[in-house]
N, C-alpha and C positions, 0 to 999 in steps of 0.2 A: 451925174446919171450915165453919161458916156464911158465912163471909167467903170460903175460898174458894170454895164453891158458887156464890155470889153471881157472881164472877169470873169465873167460868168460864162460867159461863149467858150472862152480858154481852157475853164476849170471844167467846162462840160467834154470839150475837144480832147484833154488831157487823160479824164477817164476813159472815155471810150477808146482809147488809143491802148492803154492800159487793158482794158477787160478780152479788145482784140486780141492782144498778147497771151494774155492766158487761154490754155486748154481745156476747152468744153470736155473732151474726152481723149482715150488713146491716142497717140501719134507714131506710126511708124518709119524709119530710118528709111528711106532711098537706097538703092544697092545693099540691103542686110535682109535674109532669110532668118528668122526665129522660128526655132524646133522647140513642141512639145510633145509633151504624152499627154492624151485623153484615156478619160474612162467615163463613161455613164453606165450604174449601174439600177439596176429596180429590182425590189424585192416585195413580194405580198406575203401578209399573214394576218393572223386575228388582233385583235388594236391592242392586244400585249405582249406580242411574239417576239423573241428575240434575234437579230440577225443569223444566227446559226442557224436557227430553226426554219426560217421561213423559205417559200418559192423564190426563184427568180435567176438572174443572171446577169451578167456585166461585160459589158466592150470595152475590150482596151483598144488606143491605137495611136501610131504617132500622127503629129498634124503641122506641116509645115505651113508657115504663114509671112506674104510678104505683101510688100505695097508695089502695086501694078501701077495706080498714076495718084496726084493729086492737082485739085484745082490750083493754081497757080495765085492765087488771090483769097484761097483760103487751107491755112494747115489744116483744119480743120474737117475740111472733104475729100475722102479718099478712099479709092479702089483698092480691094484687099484681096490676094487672091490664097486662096485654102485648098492642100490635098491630103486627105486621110490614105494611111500606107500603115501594112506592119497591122492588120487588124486581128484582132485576137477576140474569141466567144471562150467563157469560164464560168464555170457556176460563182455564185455570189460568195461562197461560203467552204470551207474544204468541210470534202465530204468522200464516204468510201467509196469504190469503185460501184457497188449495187445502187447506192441510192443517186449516182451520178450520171444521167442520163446525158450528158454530152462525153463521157468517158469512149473514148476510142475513135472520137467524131473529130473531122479535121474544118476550121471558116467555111473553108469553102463546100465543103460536103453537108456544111449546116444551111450557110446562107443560098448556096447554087451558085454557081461560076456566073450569071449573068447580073445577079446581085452583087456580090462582090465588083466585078469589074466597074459596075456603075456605081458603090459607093468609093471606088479610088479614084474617080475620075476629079480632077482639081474643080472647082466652085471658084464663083466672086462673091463678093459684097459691099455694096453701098455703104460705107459709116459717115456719115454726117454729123457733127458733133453731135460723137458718140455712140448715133443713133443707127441701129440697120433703116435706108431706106429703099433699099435695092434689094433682092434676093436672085442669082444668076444663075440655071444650071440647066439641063435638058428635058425639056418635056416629058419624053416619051421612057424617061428614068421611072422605075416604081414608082411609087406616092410612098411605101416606107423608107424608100433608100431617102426620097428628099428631105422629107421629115426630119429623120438621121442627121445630115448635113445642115438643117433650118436649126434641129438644136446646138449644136454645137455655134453657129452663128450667132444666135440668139446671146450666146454665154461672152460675146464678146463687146454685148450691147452696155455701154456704161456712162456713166456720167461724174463730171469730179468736183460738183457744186453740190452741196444738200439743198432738197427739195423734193416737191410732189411735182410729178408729171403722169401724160396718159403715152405709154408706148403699145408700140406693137411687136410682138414675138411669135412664136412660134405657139404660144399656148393662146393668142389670139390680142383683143385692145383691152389692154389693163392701164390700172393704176399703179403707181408705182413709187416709194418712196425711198430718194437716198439720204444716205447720211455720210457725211466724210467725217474722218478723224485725220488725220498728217498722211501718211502714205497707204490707209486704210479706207472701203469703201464698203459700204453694206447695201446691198440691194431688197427691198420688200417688197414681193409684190401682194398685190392686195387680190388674193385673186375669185374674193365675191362678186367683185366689178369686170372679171373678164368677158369680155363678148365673144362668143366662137359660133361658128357656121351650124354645128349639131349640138342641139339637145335633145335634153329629155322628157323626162316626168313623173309627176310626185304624186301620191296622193294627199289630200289637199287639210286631213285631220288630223291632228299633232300625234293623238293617242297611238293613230294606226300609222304615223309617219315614220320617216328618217329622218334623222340628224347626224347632220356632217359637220367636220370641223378640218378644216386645210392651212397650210403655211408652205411661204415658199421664199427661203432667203439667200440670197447670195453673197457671199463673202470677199471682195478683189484685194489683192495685193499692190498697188504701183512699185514701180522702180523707174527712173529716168522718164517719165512719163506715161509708160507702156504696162501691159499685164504682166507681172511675174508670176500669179498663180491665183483661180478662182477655183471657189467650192461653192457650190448650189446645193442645197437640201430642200426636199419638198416632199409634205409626207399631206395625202389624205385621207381622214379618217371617218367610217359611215357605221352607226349603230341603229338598231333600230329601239323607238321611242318606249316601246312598252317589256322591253327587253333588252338591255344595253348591252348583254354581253353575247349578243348575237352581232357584233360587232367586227368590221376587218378593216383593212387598212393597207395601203400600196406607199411604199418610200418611194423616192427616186434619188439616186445622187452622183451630179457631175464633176469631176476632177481636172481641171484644165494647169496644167504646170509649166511653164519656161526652164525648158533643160542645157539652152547654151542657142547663138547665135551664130552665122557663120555669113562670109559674102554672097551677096544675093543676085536675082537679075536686077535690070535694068527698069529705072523708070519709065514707061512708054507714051508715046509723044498723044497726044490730042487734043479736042476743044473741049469735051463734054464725054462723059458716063456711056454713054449710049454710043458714039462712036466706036470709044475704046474697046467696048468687049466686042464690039461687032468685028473689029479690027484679031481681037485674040480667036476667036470662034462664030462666026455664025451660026454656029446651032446652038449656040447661047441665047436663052430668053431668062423676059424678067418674070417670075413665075409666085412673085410676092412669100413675104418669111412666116405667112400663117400656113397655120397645116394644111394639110390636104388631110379630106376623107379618105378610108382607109376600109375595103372590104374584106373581110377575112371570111373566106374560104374554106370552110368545116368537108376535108378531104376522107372521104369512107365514110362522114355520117349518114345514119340511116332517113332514109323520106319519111312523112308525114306520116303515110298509110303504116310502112314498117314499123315508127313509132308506135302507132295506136295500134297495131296488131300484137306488140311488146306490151302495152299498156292496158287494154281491154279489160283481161280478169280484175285491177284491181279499180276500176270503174262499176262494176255490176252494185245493184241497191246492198247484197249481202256487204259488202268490205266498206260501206260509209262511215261508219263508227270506227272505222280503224284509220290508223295515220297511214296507210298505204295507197290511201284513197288523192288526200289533199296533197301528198307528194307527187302524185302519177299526174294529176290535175294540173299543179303547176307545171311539170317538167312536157305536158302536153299543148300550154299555154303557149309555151317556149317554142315551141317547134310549128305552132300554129302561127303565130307570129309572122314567123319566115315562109310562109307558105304561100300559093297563090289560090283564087277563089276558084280552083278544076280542084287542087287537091283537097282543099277543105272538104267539095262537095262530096267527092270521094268517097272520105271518111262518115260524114253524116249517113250517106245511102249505105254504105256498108253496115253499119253500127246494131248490134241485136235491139231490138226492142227495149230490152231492160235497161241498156246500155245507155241509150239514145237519150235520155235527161240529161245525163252529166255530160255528155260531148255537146250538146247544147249551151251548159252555160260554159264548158272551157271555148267554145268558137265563140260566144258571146263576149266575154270575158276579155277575151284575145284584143281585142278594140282597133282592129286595123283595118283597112278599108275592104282588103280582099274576105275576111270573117265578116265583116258587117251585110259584104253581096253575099254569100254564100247564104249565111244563115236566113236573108231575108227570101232568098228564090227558095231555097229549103220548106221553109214554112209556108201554109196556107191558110190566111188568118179568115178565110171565108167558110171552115169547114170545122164548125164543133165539136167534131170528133178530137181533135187535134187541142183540147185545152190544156192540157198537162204542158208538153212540150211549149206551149204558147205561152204559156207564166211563168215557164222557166225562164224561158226566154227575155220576159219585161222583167224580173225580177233580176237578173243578171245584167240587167241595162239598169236598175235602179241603185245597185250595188258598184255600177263599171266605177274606178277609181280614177280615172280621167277622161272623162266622157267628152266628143267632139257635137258639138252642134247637128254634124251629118246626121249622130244617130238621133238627137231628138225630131229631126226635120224626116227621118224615115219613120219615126211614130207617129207624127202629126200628120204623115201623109194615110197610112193605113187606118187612121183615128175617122177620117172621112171617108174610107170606103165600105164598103161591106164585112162587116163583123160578125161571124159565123155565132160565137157564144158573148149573153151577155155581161158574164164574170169578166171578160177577155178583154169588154169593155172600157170595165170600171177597171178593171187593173191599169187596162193602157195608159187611161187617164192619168191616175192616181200615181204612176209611175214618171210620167211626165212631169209632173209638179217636183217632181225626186230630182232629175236632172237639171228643170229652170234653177233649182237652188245650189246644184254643184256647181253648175255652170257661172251660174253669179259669182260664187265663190272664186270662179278662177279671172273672173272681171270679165267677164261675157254677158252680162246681163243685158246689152244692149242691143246685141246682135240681132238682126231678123225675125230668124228663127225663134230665138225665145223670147220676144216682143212680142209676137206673134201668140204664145202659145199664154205668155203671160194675160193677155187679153182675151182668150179663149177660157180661160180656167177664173179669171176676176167675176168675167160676166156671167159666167156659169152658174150658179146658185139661183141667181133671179132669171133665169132663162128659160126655166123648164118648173113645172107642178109634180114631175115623179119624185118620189120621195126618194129611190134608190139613187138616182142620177142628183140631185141635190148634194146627197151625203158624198156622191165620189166627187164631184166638185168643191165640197168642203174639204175631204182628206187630200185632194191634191193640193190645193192653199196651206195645208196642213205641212204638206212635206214642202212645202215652196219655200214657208219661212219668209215671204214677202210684206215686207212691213206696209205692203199697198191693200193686204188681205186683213188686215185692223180691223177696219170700220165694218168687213164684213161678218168677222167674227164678233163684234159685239154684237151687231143687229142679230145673227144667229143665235147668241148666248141667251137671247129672252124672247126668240122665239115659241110655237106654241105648242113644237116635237121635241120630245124628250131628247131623240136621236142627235138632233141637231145642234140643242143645248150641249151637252156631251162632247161634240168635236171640237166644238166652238172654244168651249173654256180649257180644253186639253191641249186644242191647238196654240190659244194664247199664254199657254205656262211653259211653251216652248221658247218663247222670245226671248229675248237680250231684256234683262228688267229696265234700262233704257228707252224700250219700245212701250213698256205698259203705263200709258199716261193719265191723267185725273179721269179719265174719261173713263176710259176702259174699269177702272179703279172701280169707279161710279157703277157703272153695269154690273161687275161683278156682285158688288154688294148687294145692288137690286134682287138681283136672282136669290144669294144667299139668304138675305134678310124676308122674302118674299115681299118685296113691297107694292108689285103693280097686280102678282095673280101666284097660285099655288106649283110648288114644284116636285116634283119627285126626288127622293132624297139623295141619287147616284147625281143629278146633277147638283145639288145645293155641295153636295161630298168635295163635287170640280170645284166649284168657285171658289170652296174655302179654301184648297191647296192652292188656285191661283192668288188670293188674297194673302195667303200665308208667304209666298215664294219671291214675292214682287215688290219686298222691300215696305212690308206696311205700318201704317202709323200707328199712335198710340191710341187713337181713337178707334180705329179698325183690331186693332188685338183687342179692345177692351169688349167694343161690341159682341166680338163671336165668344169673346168669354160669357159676357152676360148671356148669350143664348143657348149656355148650357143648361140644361133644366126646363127648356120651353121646348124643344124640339123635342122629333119622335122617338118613342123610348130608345134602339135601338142608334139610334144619329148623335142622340146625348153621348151614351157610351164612346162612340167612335170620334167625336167632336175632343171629346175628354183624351183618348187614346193619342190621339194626336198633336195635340198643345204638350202632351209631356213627353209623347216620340222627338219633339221638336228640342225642347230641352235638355231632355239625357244624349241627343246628340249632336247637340252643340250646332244646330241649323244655324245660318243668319237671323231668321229672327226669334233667334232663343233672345239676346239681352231686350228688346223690346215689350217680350213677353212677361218679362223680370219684373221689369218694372211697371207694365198693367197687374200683376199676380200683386204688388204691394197693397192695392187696395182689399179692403176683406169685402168689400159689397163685389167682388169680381172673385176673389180667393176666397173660399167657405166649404165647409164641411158640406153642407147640401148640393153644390153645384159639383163638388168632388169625388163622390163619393157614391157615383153611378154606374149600375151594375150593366151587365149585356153581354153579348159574345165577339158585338165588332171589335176591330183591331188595327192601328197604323204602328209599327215597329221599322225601323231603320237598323243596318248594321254594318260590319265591314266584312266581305271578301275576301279582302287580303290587302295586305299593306306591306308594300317593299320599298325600295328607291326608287325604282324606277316606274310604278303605279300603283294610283291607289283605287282598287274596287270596292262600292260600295252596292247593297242592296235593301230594297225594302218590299214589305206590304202591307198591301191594305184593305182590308175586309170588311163588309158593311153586310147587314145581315137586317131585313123588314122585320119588323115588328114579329111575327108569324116564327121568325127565327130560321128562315130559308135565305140561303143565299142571295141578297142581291146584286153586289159587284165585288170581285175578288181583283185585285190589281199588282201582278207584283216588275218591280224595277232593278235594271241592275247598271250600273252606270261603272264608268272608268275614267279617271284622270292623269294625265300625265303632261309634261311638260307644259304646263297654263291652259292644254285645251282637256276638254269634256266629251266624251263619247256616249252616249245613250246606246247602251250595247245591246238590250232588250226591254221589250215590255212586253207581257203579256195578261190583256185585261177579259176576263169572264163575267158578263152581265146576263143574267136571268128576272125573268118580271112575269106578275103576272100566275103563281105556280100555288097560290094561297087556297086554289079552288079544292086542292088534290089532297089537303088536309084540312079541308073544312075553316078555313081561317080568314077572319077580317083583315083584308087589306089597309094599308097604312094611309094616311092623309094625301091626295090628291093620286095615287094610285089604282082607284078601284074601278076606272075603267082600262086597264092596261092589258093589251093581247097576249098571251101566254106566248114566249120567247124566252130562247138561249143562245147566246152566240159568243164567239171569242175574236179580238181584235187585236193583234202583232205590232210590235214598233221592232223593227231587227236592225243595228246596226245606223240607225239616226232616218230609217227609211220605213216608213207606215204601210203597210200591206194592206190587203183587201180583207175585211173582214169574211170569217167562216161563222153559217149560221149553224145549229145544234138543232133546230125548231122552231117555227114559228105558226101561233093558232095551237088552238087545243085539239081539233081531229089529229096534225102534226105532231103535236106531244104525246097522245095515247098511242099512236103506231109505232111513233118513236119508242116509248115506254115496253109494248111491248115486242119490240124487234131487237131490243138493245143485246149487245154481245158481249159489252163491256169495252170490246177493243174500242182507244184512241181514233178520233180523228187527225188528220195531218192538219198541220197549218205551213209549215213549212219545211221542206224538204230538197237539198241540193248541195252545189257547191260553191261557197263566195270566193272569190278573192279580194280577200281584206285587204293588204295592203301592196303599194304595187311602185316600187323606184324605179329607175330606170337612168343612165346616168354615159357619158361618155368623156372619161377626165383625161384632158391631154395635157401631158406633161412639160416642161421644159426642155427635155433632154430630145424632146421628141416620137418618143412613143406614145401611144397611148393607152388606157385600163378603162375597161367596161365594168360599170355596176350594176347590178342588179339585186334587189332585194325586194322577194314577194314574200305576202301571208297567205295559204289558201287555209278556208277551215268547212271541214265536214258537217253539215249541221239537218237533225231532223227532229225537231219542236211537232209537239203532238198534243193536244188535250182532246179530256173526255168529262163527261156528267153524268151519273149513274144515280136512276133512283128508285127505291126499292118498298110501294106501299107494305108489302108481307111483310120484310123488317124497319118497315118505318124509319129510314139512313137513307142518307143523299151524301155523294163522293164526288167532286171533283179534281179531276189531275192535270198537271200539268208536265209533261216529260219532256226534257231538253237535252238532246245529246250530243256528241259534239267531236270532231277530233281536227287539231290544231297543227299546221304546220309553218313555220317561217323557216324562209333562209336566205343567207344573204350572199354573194356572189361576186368577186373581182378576180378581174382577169387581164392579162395583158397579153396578147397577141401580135406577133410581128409577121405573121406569115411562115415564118422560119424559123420559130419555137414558140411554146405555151406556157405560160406559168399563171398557175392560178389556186385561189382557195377557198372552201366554200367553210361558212359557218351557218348553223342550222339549230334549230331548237321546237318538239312537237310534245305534243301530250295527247292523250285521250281522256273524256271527264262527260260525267254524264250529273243533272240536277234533277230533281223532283221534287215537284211541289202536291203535296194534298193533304186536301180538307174532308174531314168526314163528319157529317151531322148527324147526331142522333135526336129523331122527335118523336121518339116514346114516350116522353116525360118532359113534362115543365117546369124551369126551364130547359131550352135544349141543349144537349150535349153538341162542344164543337171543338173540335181538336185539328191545328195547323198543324203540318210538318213540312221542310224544308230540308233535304237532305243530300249531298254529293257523296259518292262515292270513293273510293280509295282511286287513286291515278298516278300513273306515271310519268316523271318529265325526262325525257331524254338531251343530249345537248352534244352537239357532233360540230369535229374540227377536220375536213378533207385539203388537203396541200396536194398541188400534181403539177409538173412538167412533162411535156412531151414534145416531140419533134415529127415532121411529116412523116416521115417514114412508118410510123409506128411505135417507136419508141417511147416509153412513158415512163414514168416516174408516180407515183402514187400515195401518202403515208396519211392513216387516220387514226383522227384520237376521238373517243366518246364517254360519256360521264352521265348516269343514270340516278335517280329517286325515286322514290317510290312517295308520295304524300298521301296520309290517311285519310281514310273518309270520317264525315263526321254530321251529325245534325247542326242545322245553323239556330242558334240561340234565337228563341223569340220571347215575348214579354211571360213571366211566372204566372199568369194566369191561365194562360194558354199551356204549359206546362201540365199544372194542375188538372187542368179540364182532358188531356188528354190520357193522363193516367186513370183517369175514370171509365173513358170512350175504352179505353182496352181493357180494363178489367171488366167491366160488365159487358167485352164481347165475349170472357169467357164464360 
C-alpha cells in the first residue's frame, strides 16, 4: 500500500511538473522588440453586398510589441508593452477620386492631431496565461482612441489548449471556444452569450421582429511559441422577420502580421504588475479591456423644433395615406429620442391643430422618459374637450413596442384621478391590460406596477353593476391574455348579456390551446348546445369557433355536426358554411372533422344541403417566404336576413410566431322592427343597436357604437350622410430594434430598424327603407414603411447604410343587402386595390467637416389589384344584387 501511495504522489508530482512546462498562451523573448502591421477594417452593406460595393474604411498601422516584465515564477505572466505608429485611414476598397471621400485627406486632418497623438501613445497589457487581465493606458484619452487600443489587445488574447472558456474583451464576457490543430488556433467566439454595458431593444413579436445572425472567428498562427499572424472576421447580420431583404450587415476584419524582430529594451525589475507600470508612468491606469461607451456627436444636425418644422407638411391628416407620412414619423421618432422634455414640449405647443395627433403618437411612440414627461404635462386628461388627442395618446402606449413599467404606473395613476371623458376611460383601462401583457412578455409580470394593475382589472368585472364598465373590464383581461382571467371568462361566457358572452368566448379563442381545459371546453359547449338557458345566435356563432379552434374531440365535431338542421334557419347555413371553410382549408381540425363526416347519421343530404346567405370563408393574402397572410369572414345574417355580425380577420405568420394583424367585427340587433319582421329565437327582446369593435395589431380597442335604442336609430336613419365612421386613425410604430454591436477591433455599429405604418380604418352602415338595401363597409387604408439602419461612427468618420422597403394599399370590405324580395339578396365584396412596393438601398460616408459621400439604389413594382375570392355562392348572389341595380 506504501509503494503505491508513493506512486501515485510521484506520478501526480510528475504531471503537474510537466503541464507547468507547457504554455498556456504566447510567451514573449526578454530584450527582443516584434514589429507588425495591423489593419482593422469595417465595411457595412445590405446582407448581399459585395466588398467593392459597400461603406466603410480601414486602418492600417505598425505595432511594436515587447515584454516589459514577467513574473519570475511564472512564464506565464507577463507585462506587454504596445505602440501604434505609421497610422494610415484608406477607404475599404479602390474607388475613383468622386466617390472617395477621404481623397485628399491627410490621418491626421481626419482623426485631429490630439487623437492621433493619443492613439500613438505606447499602452501595457496584463497576459496571463494567455488571458488580458490588465488593460493600461490614460484616462483622459478619447473613449474611441482606447477602444482602438482594447482592440487590438484583445487580438492578442489566446490560448493553445482546446476548450471552452468565459473571457473578457473588448466586445465584453463571452464564451469562447478554442480549438488547436499543431501550430494552428481557431478562436470562436460565441457572441450570443456576451454581456456589455449597452443594450438595446426589440420588439417582442416575431412577425414584426428582427432577426440577427453574428460569427466571430479568429484564426492564430504560432511559430516558436509566439503570434506570427492572426485574422479575425466578424460579420453581423440583421433582417427584418416579415421582410428579409430589408436586410444589412456590418463585417469587421483584423489583420495582425509578425514582419521581423529586432533587439529590444530591457526587462524591468519589480515584484508585481502594479508596481511596474507605476514605475514606467504614473499617469498609467488600469481602465479594464471592456469598451467604453462612446457618444457621438451629430455636428450641424438640426434640433428637434428645426426637425419638425422640416417635417410638418408631411404630418398633416391629407398625406396619411401616403408613405411620406410613416417616413417623416419615424425619422421624427429618431430625433425625439435624443431630445430633452423643454424641447419636445416645444414642439407639441407649436404643432397646428391638424397636426397635433400625429406629433402625439411620435412623442408617445418615442418611449423615453423625457417624451413620456412631456406628453404627460401636455395633456389634460381632466377636460373632454381633449378626447382625440387623449386616445391617440393610450393607443400609442397600447402599440409602444417596448413599453417600461413607468408608463403603465403613469396610467394607473391618471386611471384614479379625474377623468374628463368616459370613452377616455374605458380606453385607459382597456389599454392597460395591453401593456400587463407586453410587459409579461418581456418577464415583468411581477413587477409592482403590474401586480398591481393585474389585480385592479381581475376584480373588476365583479366590482361594479354598470354594464359599460364591466365590458372595459372584460376587454382589458381580453388584451391581458392572463391565464388568471380563465375562470372569469367562462363565468362570463354564460352569463345573462349577450355583450358579455361575446367577449368572453372571443377573448378565450385567443389563448395558447394549452390554456383551454375540460372546463372551459365544458362551458363553451353549454352555451353552444343551450343547455342551462337560450342564447342569441352571434354568441352560440363564438363558442362554436372556440370549440372548433381548441383542439376538439371527436365527440364535440360530431355534436355541432348533429345540430345542423336544429338550429335557426339562417345559423344552420353558417354552422354548415363553416365546418367546410374548415376543411377546404386545411384548419387543424379539418382531420377530425374527417372522420366524424364518415358517419352518414352526421353526413347526409338533409343536414347538408342548407340554404341561407350566412358565410365563413378563409383565404390566403399572400404567401412568400418570408410570411404568410391569411384572411377570413364571417357573416351571420337572423333569420329576417338583416345583418347580424359581420367578422372579418387577417392574421400574419412568420418565423413560428402569429400576429393578429386586424379584426374588425360589426354587430347589429334588434333592426327586425323597421321591416316588419319576426325576430329569431331568444332575440325578441333585444334593443335596436349597431356598433363595430377593432382588434389592430394583437391590441383590442374600444368599441365605436353606430346607435343604440330605436329613437337613436330613426335620427340616426335619417341624418345619415353616408360618410364612414372612424375607428381608427394615426400613426403606429410597428416594429422597433434598436441594437449597439461592438465589435472586436473596437469600434462599434448602431442598429436600428423601425416599421412605422400610416393607418385609418373606417366603417359605416347605411340603410335605405325607399330602396329597401342595407350597406355596410369597412375601409382600411394604409401606408407602410420599414427600414433598417447600421452605422458605424468614430467621431472622425461615418459610414453607414440604410435599407428600406414601403408601399401604400388600401382594402374594402362590403356587404350589400337587398330586401325587396325573398329570399334576400346578399352580396360580399372584398377588394385591394393596385399598389406599389418600393425598395431603397442608401450607402454614405462622411467626415466632420462636411464631406460626404452618398450612392442610392431603388427597385419598384407595381402589384395589381384584385377582388379576393370568396365561396361561389356569394359570387352568384352578387351578380344578381348588380344587375337588378340596374
Amino acid at each position: 500500500m506504501l509503494t503505491l501511495v508513493v506512486f501515485l504522489l510521484c506520478t501526480a508530482s510528475c504531471v503537474s511538473a510537466s503541464v507547468k512546462g507547457v504554455a498556456a498562451g504566447p510567451r514573449l523573448n526578454n530584450n527582443q522588440l516584434y514589429k507588425f502591421s495591423y489593419t482593422t477594417e469595417v465595411l457595412v452593406d445590405r446582407s448581399r453586398g459585395s466588398k467593392e460595393g459597400s461603406a466603410g474604411y480601414k486602418i492600417s498601422s505598425d505595432v511594436h510589441v515587447h515584454l516589459v516584465w514577467r513574473d519570475p515564477s511564472s512564464k506565464d505572466d507577463q507585462l506587454i508593452q504596445l505602440a501604434i505608429s505609421n497610422v494610415r485611414i484608406e477607404p475599404v476598397s479602390q474607388r475613383s477620386k468622386k466617390k472617395d471621400v477621404l481623397h485628399g485627406s491627410t490621418t491626421e486632418s481626419v482623426l485631429g492631431k490630439a487623437k492621433l497623438e493619443a492613439l500613438t501613445k505606447p499602452f501595457l497589457v496584463h497576459l496571463k496565461n494567455g488571458k488580458a487581465k490588465g488593460f493600461y493606458s490614460y484616462r483622459a484619452e478619447p473613449a474611441i482612441i482606447k477602444n482602438l487600443k482594447r482592440g487590438l489587445a484583445s487580438l492578442l488574447q489566446v490560448q493553445l489548449n482546446t476548450g471552452k472558456v468565459i473571457e473578457n474583451d473588448v466586445s465584453g464576457r463571452c464564451t469562447v471556444q478554442y480549438k488547436t490543430v499543431k501550430q494552428q488556433v481557431t478562436r470562436t467566439k460565441l457572441l450570443e452569450t456576451c454581456k456589455t454595458e449597452e443594450t438595446g431593444f426589440t420588439t417582442h413579436n416575431k412577425v414584426l421582429g428582427v432577426s440577427s445572425k453574428s460569427s466571430s472567428v479568429t484564426v492564430f498562427t504560432l511559430e516558436d511559441g509566439f503570434i506570427r499572424s492572426a485574422v479575425a472576421d466578424e460579420t453581423h447580420s440583421l433582417a427584418v422577420n416579415a421582410q428579409t431583404s430589408t436586410a444589412a450587415k456590418v463585417v469587421s476584419r483584423q489583420t495582425l502580421t509578425l514582419v521581423g524582430t529586432e533587439a529590444g529594451p530591457l526587462e524591468a525589475a519589480g515584484k508585481d504588475v502594479a508596481g511596474v507600470v507605476k514605475s514606467i508612468d504614473a499617469k498609467l491606469a488600469a481602465v479594464g479591456i471592456m469598451a467604453e461607451k462612446v457618444k457621438s456627436q451629430c455636428k450641424g444636425c438640426p434640433s428637434l423644433f428645426e426637425h419638425w418644422q422640416a417635417q410638418q407638411k408631411q404630418l398633416e391628416p391629407a398625406s396619411l395615406s401616403k408613405t411620406t407620412a410613416p417616413r417623416s414619423f419615424l425619422a421624427l421618432i429618431h430625433s425625439i429620442r435624443k431630445a430633452s422634455k423643454d424641447e419636445i414640449l416645444k414642439v407639441l405647443h407649436s404643432a397646428s391643430k391638424t397636426s397635433l395627433p400625429q406629433v402625439v403618437d411620435a412623442v408617445t411612440s418615442a418611449q423615453t422618459a423625457a417624451s413620456l414627461d412631456a406628453i404627460l404635462e401636455f395633456l389634460n386628461f381632466t377636460d373632454a374637450k381633449g378626447l382625440v388627442l387623449q386616445e391617440r395618446f393610450l393607443y400609442a402606449c397600447g402599440f409602444a413596442s417596448h413599453p417600461n413599467e413607468r408608463m403603465l404606473q403613469a396610467l394607473l395613476d391618471i386611471s384614479k384621478g379625474k377623468i374628463g371623458s368616459t370613452e377616455i376611460k374605458e380606453s385607459m383601462v382597456i389599454i392597460m391590460g395591453a401593456l400587463v401583457h407586453k410587459l409579461c412578455q418581456k418577464g415583468e409580470c411581477n413587477t409592482p406596477t403590474v401586480v398591481q394593475v393585474k389585480k385592479m382589472i381581475l376584480e373588476g368585472p365583479d366590482s361594479t353593476q354598470v354594464e359599460s364598465e364591466v365590458q372595459m373590464y372584460l376587454l382589458a383581461l381580453k388584451n391581458s391574455l392572463l391565464p388568471e382571467a380563465i375562470p372569469i371568462f367562462i363565468k362570463y361566457a354564460e352569463a345573462g348579456v349577450g355583450l358579455y358572452n361575446t367577449i368572453a368566448l372571443t377573448a378565450l379563442q385567443r389563448y395558447d390551446v394549452s390554456l383551454i381545459t375540460d372546463e372551459v371546453k365544458r362551458t363553451v359547449n353549454r352555451v353552444y348546445h343551450q343547455n342551462q338557458r337560450i342564447y342569441e345566435k352571434n354568441v352560440r356563432a363564438a363558442a362554436a369557433d372556440v370549440i372548433l379552434s381548441s383542439n376538439p374531440s371527436y365527440m364535440e365535431v360530431k355534436n355541432l355536426i348533429l345540430s345542423i338542421g336544429n338550429l335557426p334557419h339562417e345559423m344552420n347555413k353558417y354552422m354548415l358554411s363553416k365546418i367546410q371553410d374548415i376543411l377546404r382549408f386545411q384548419m387543424p381540425a379539418s382531420k377530425i372533422i374527417r372522420q366524424a363526416l364518415k358517419d352518414m347519421i352526421s353526413h347526409n343530404y338533409d343536414r347538408f344541403a342548407k340554404v341561407g346567405s350566412s358565410s365563413s370563408f378563409s383565404g390566403f393574402m399572400a404567401q412568400t417566404a418570408d410570411v404568410t397572410s391569411t384572411y377570413s369572414l364571417d357573416i351571420l345574417y337572423s333569420g329576417s336576413g338583416i345583418m347580424r355580425r359581420s367578422n372579418m380577420n387577417i392574421y400574419g405568420a412568420s418565423k413560428g410566431g402569429v400576429l393578429h394583424g386586424l379584426q374588425v367585427a360589426i354587430e347589429a340587433q334588434g333592426l327586425e322592427t323597421l321591416i316588419a319582421a319576426t325576430p329569431d329565437e331568444g332575440e325578441g327582446d333585444l334593443e335596436s343597436f349597431a356598433g363595430m369593435s377593432a382588434l389592430l395589431y394583437d391590441v383590442q380597442l374600444r368599441p365605436v357604437t353606430f346607435f343604440k335604442g330605436y329613437s337613436d336609430l330613426m335620427s340616426k336613419m335619417f341624418s345619415m350622410t353616408g360618410d364612414p365612421i372612424n375607428v381608427v386613425k394615426g400613426l403606429i410604430l410597428l416594429s422597433d430594434h434598436s441594437e449597439v454591436i461592438q465589435l472586436q477591433s473596437g469600434l462599434k455599429a448602431s442598429a436600428e430598424f423601425q416599421g412605422g405604418l400610416a393607418i385609418d380604418i373606417s366603417g359605416g352602415m347605411e340603410i335605405s327603407l325607399w330602396y329597401r338595401e342595407s350597406k355596410t363597409s369597412i375601409n382600411n387604408r394604409g401606408a407602410l414603411v420599414v427600414t433598417g439602419n447600421i452605422t458605424v461612427d468614430m467621431d472622425f468618420l461615418r459610414a453607414g447604410v440604410e435599407v428600406s422597403f414601403e408601399t401604400e394599399a388600401s382594402l374594402d370590405f362590403i356587404t350589400t343587402v337587398q330586401f325587396s324580395e325573398y329570399p334576400f339578396l346578399v352580396c360580399i365584396q372584398m377588394d385591394k386595390t393596385t399598389f406599389p412596393i418600393s425598395k431603397y438601398v442608401t450607402k454614405y460616408e462622411s467626415l466632420p467637416s462636411g464631406k460626404s459621400v452618398v450612392s442610392r439604389r431603388s427597385k419598384k413594382l407595381l402589384i395589381p389589384g384584385s377582388e379576393f375570392p370568396l365561396h361561389q355562392e356569394n359570387s352568384n348572389m352578387c351578380k344578381r344584387v348588380f344587375d337588378s341595380s340596374w
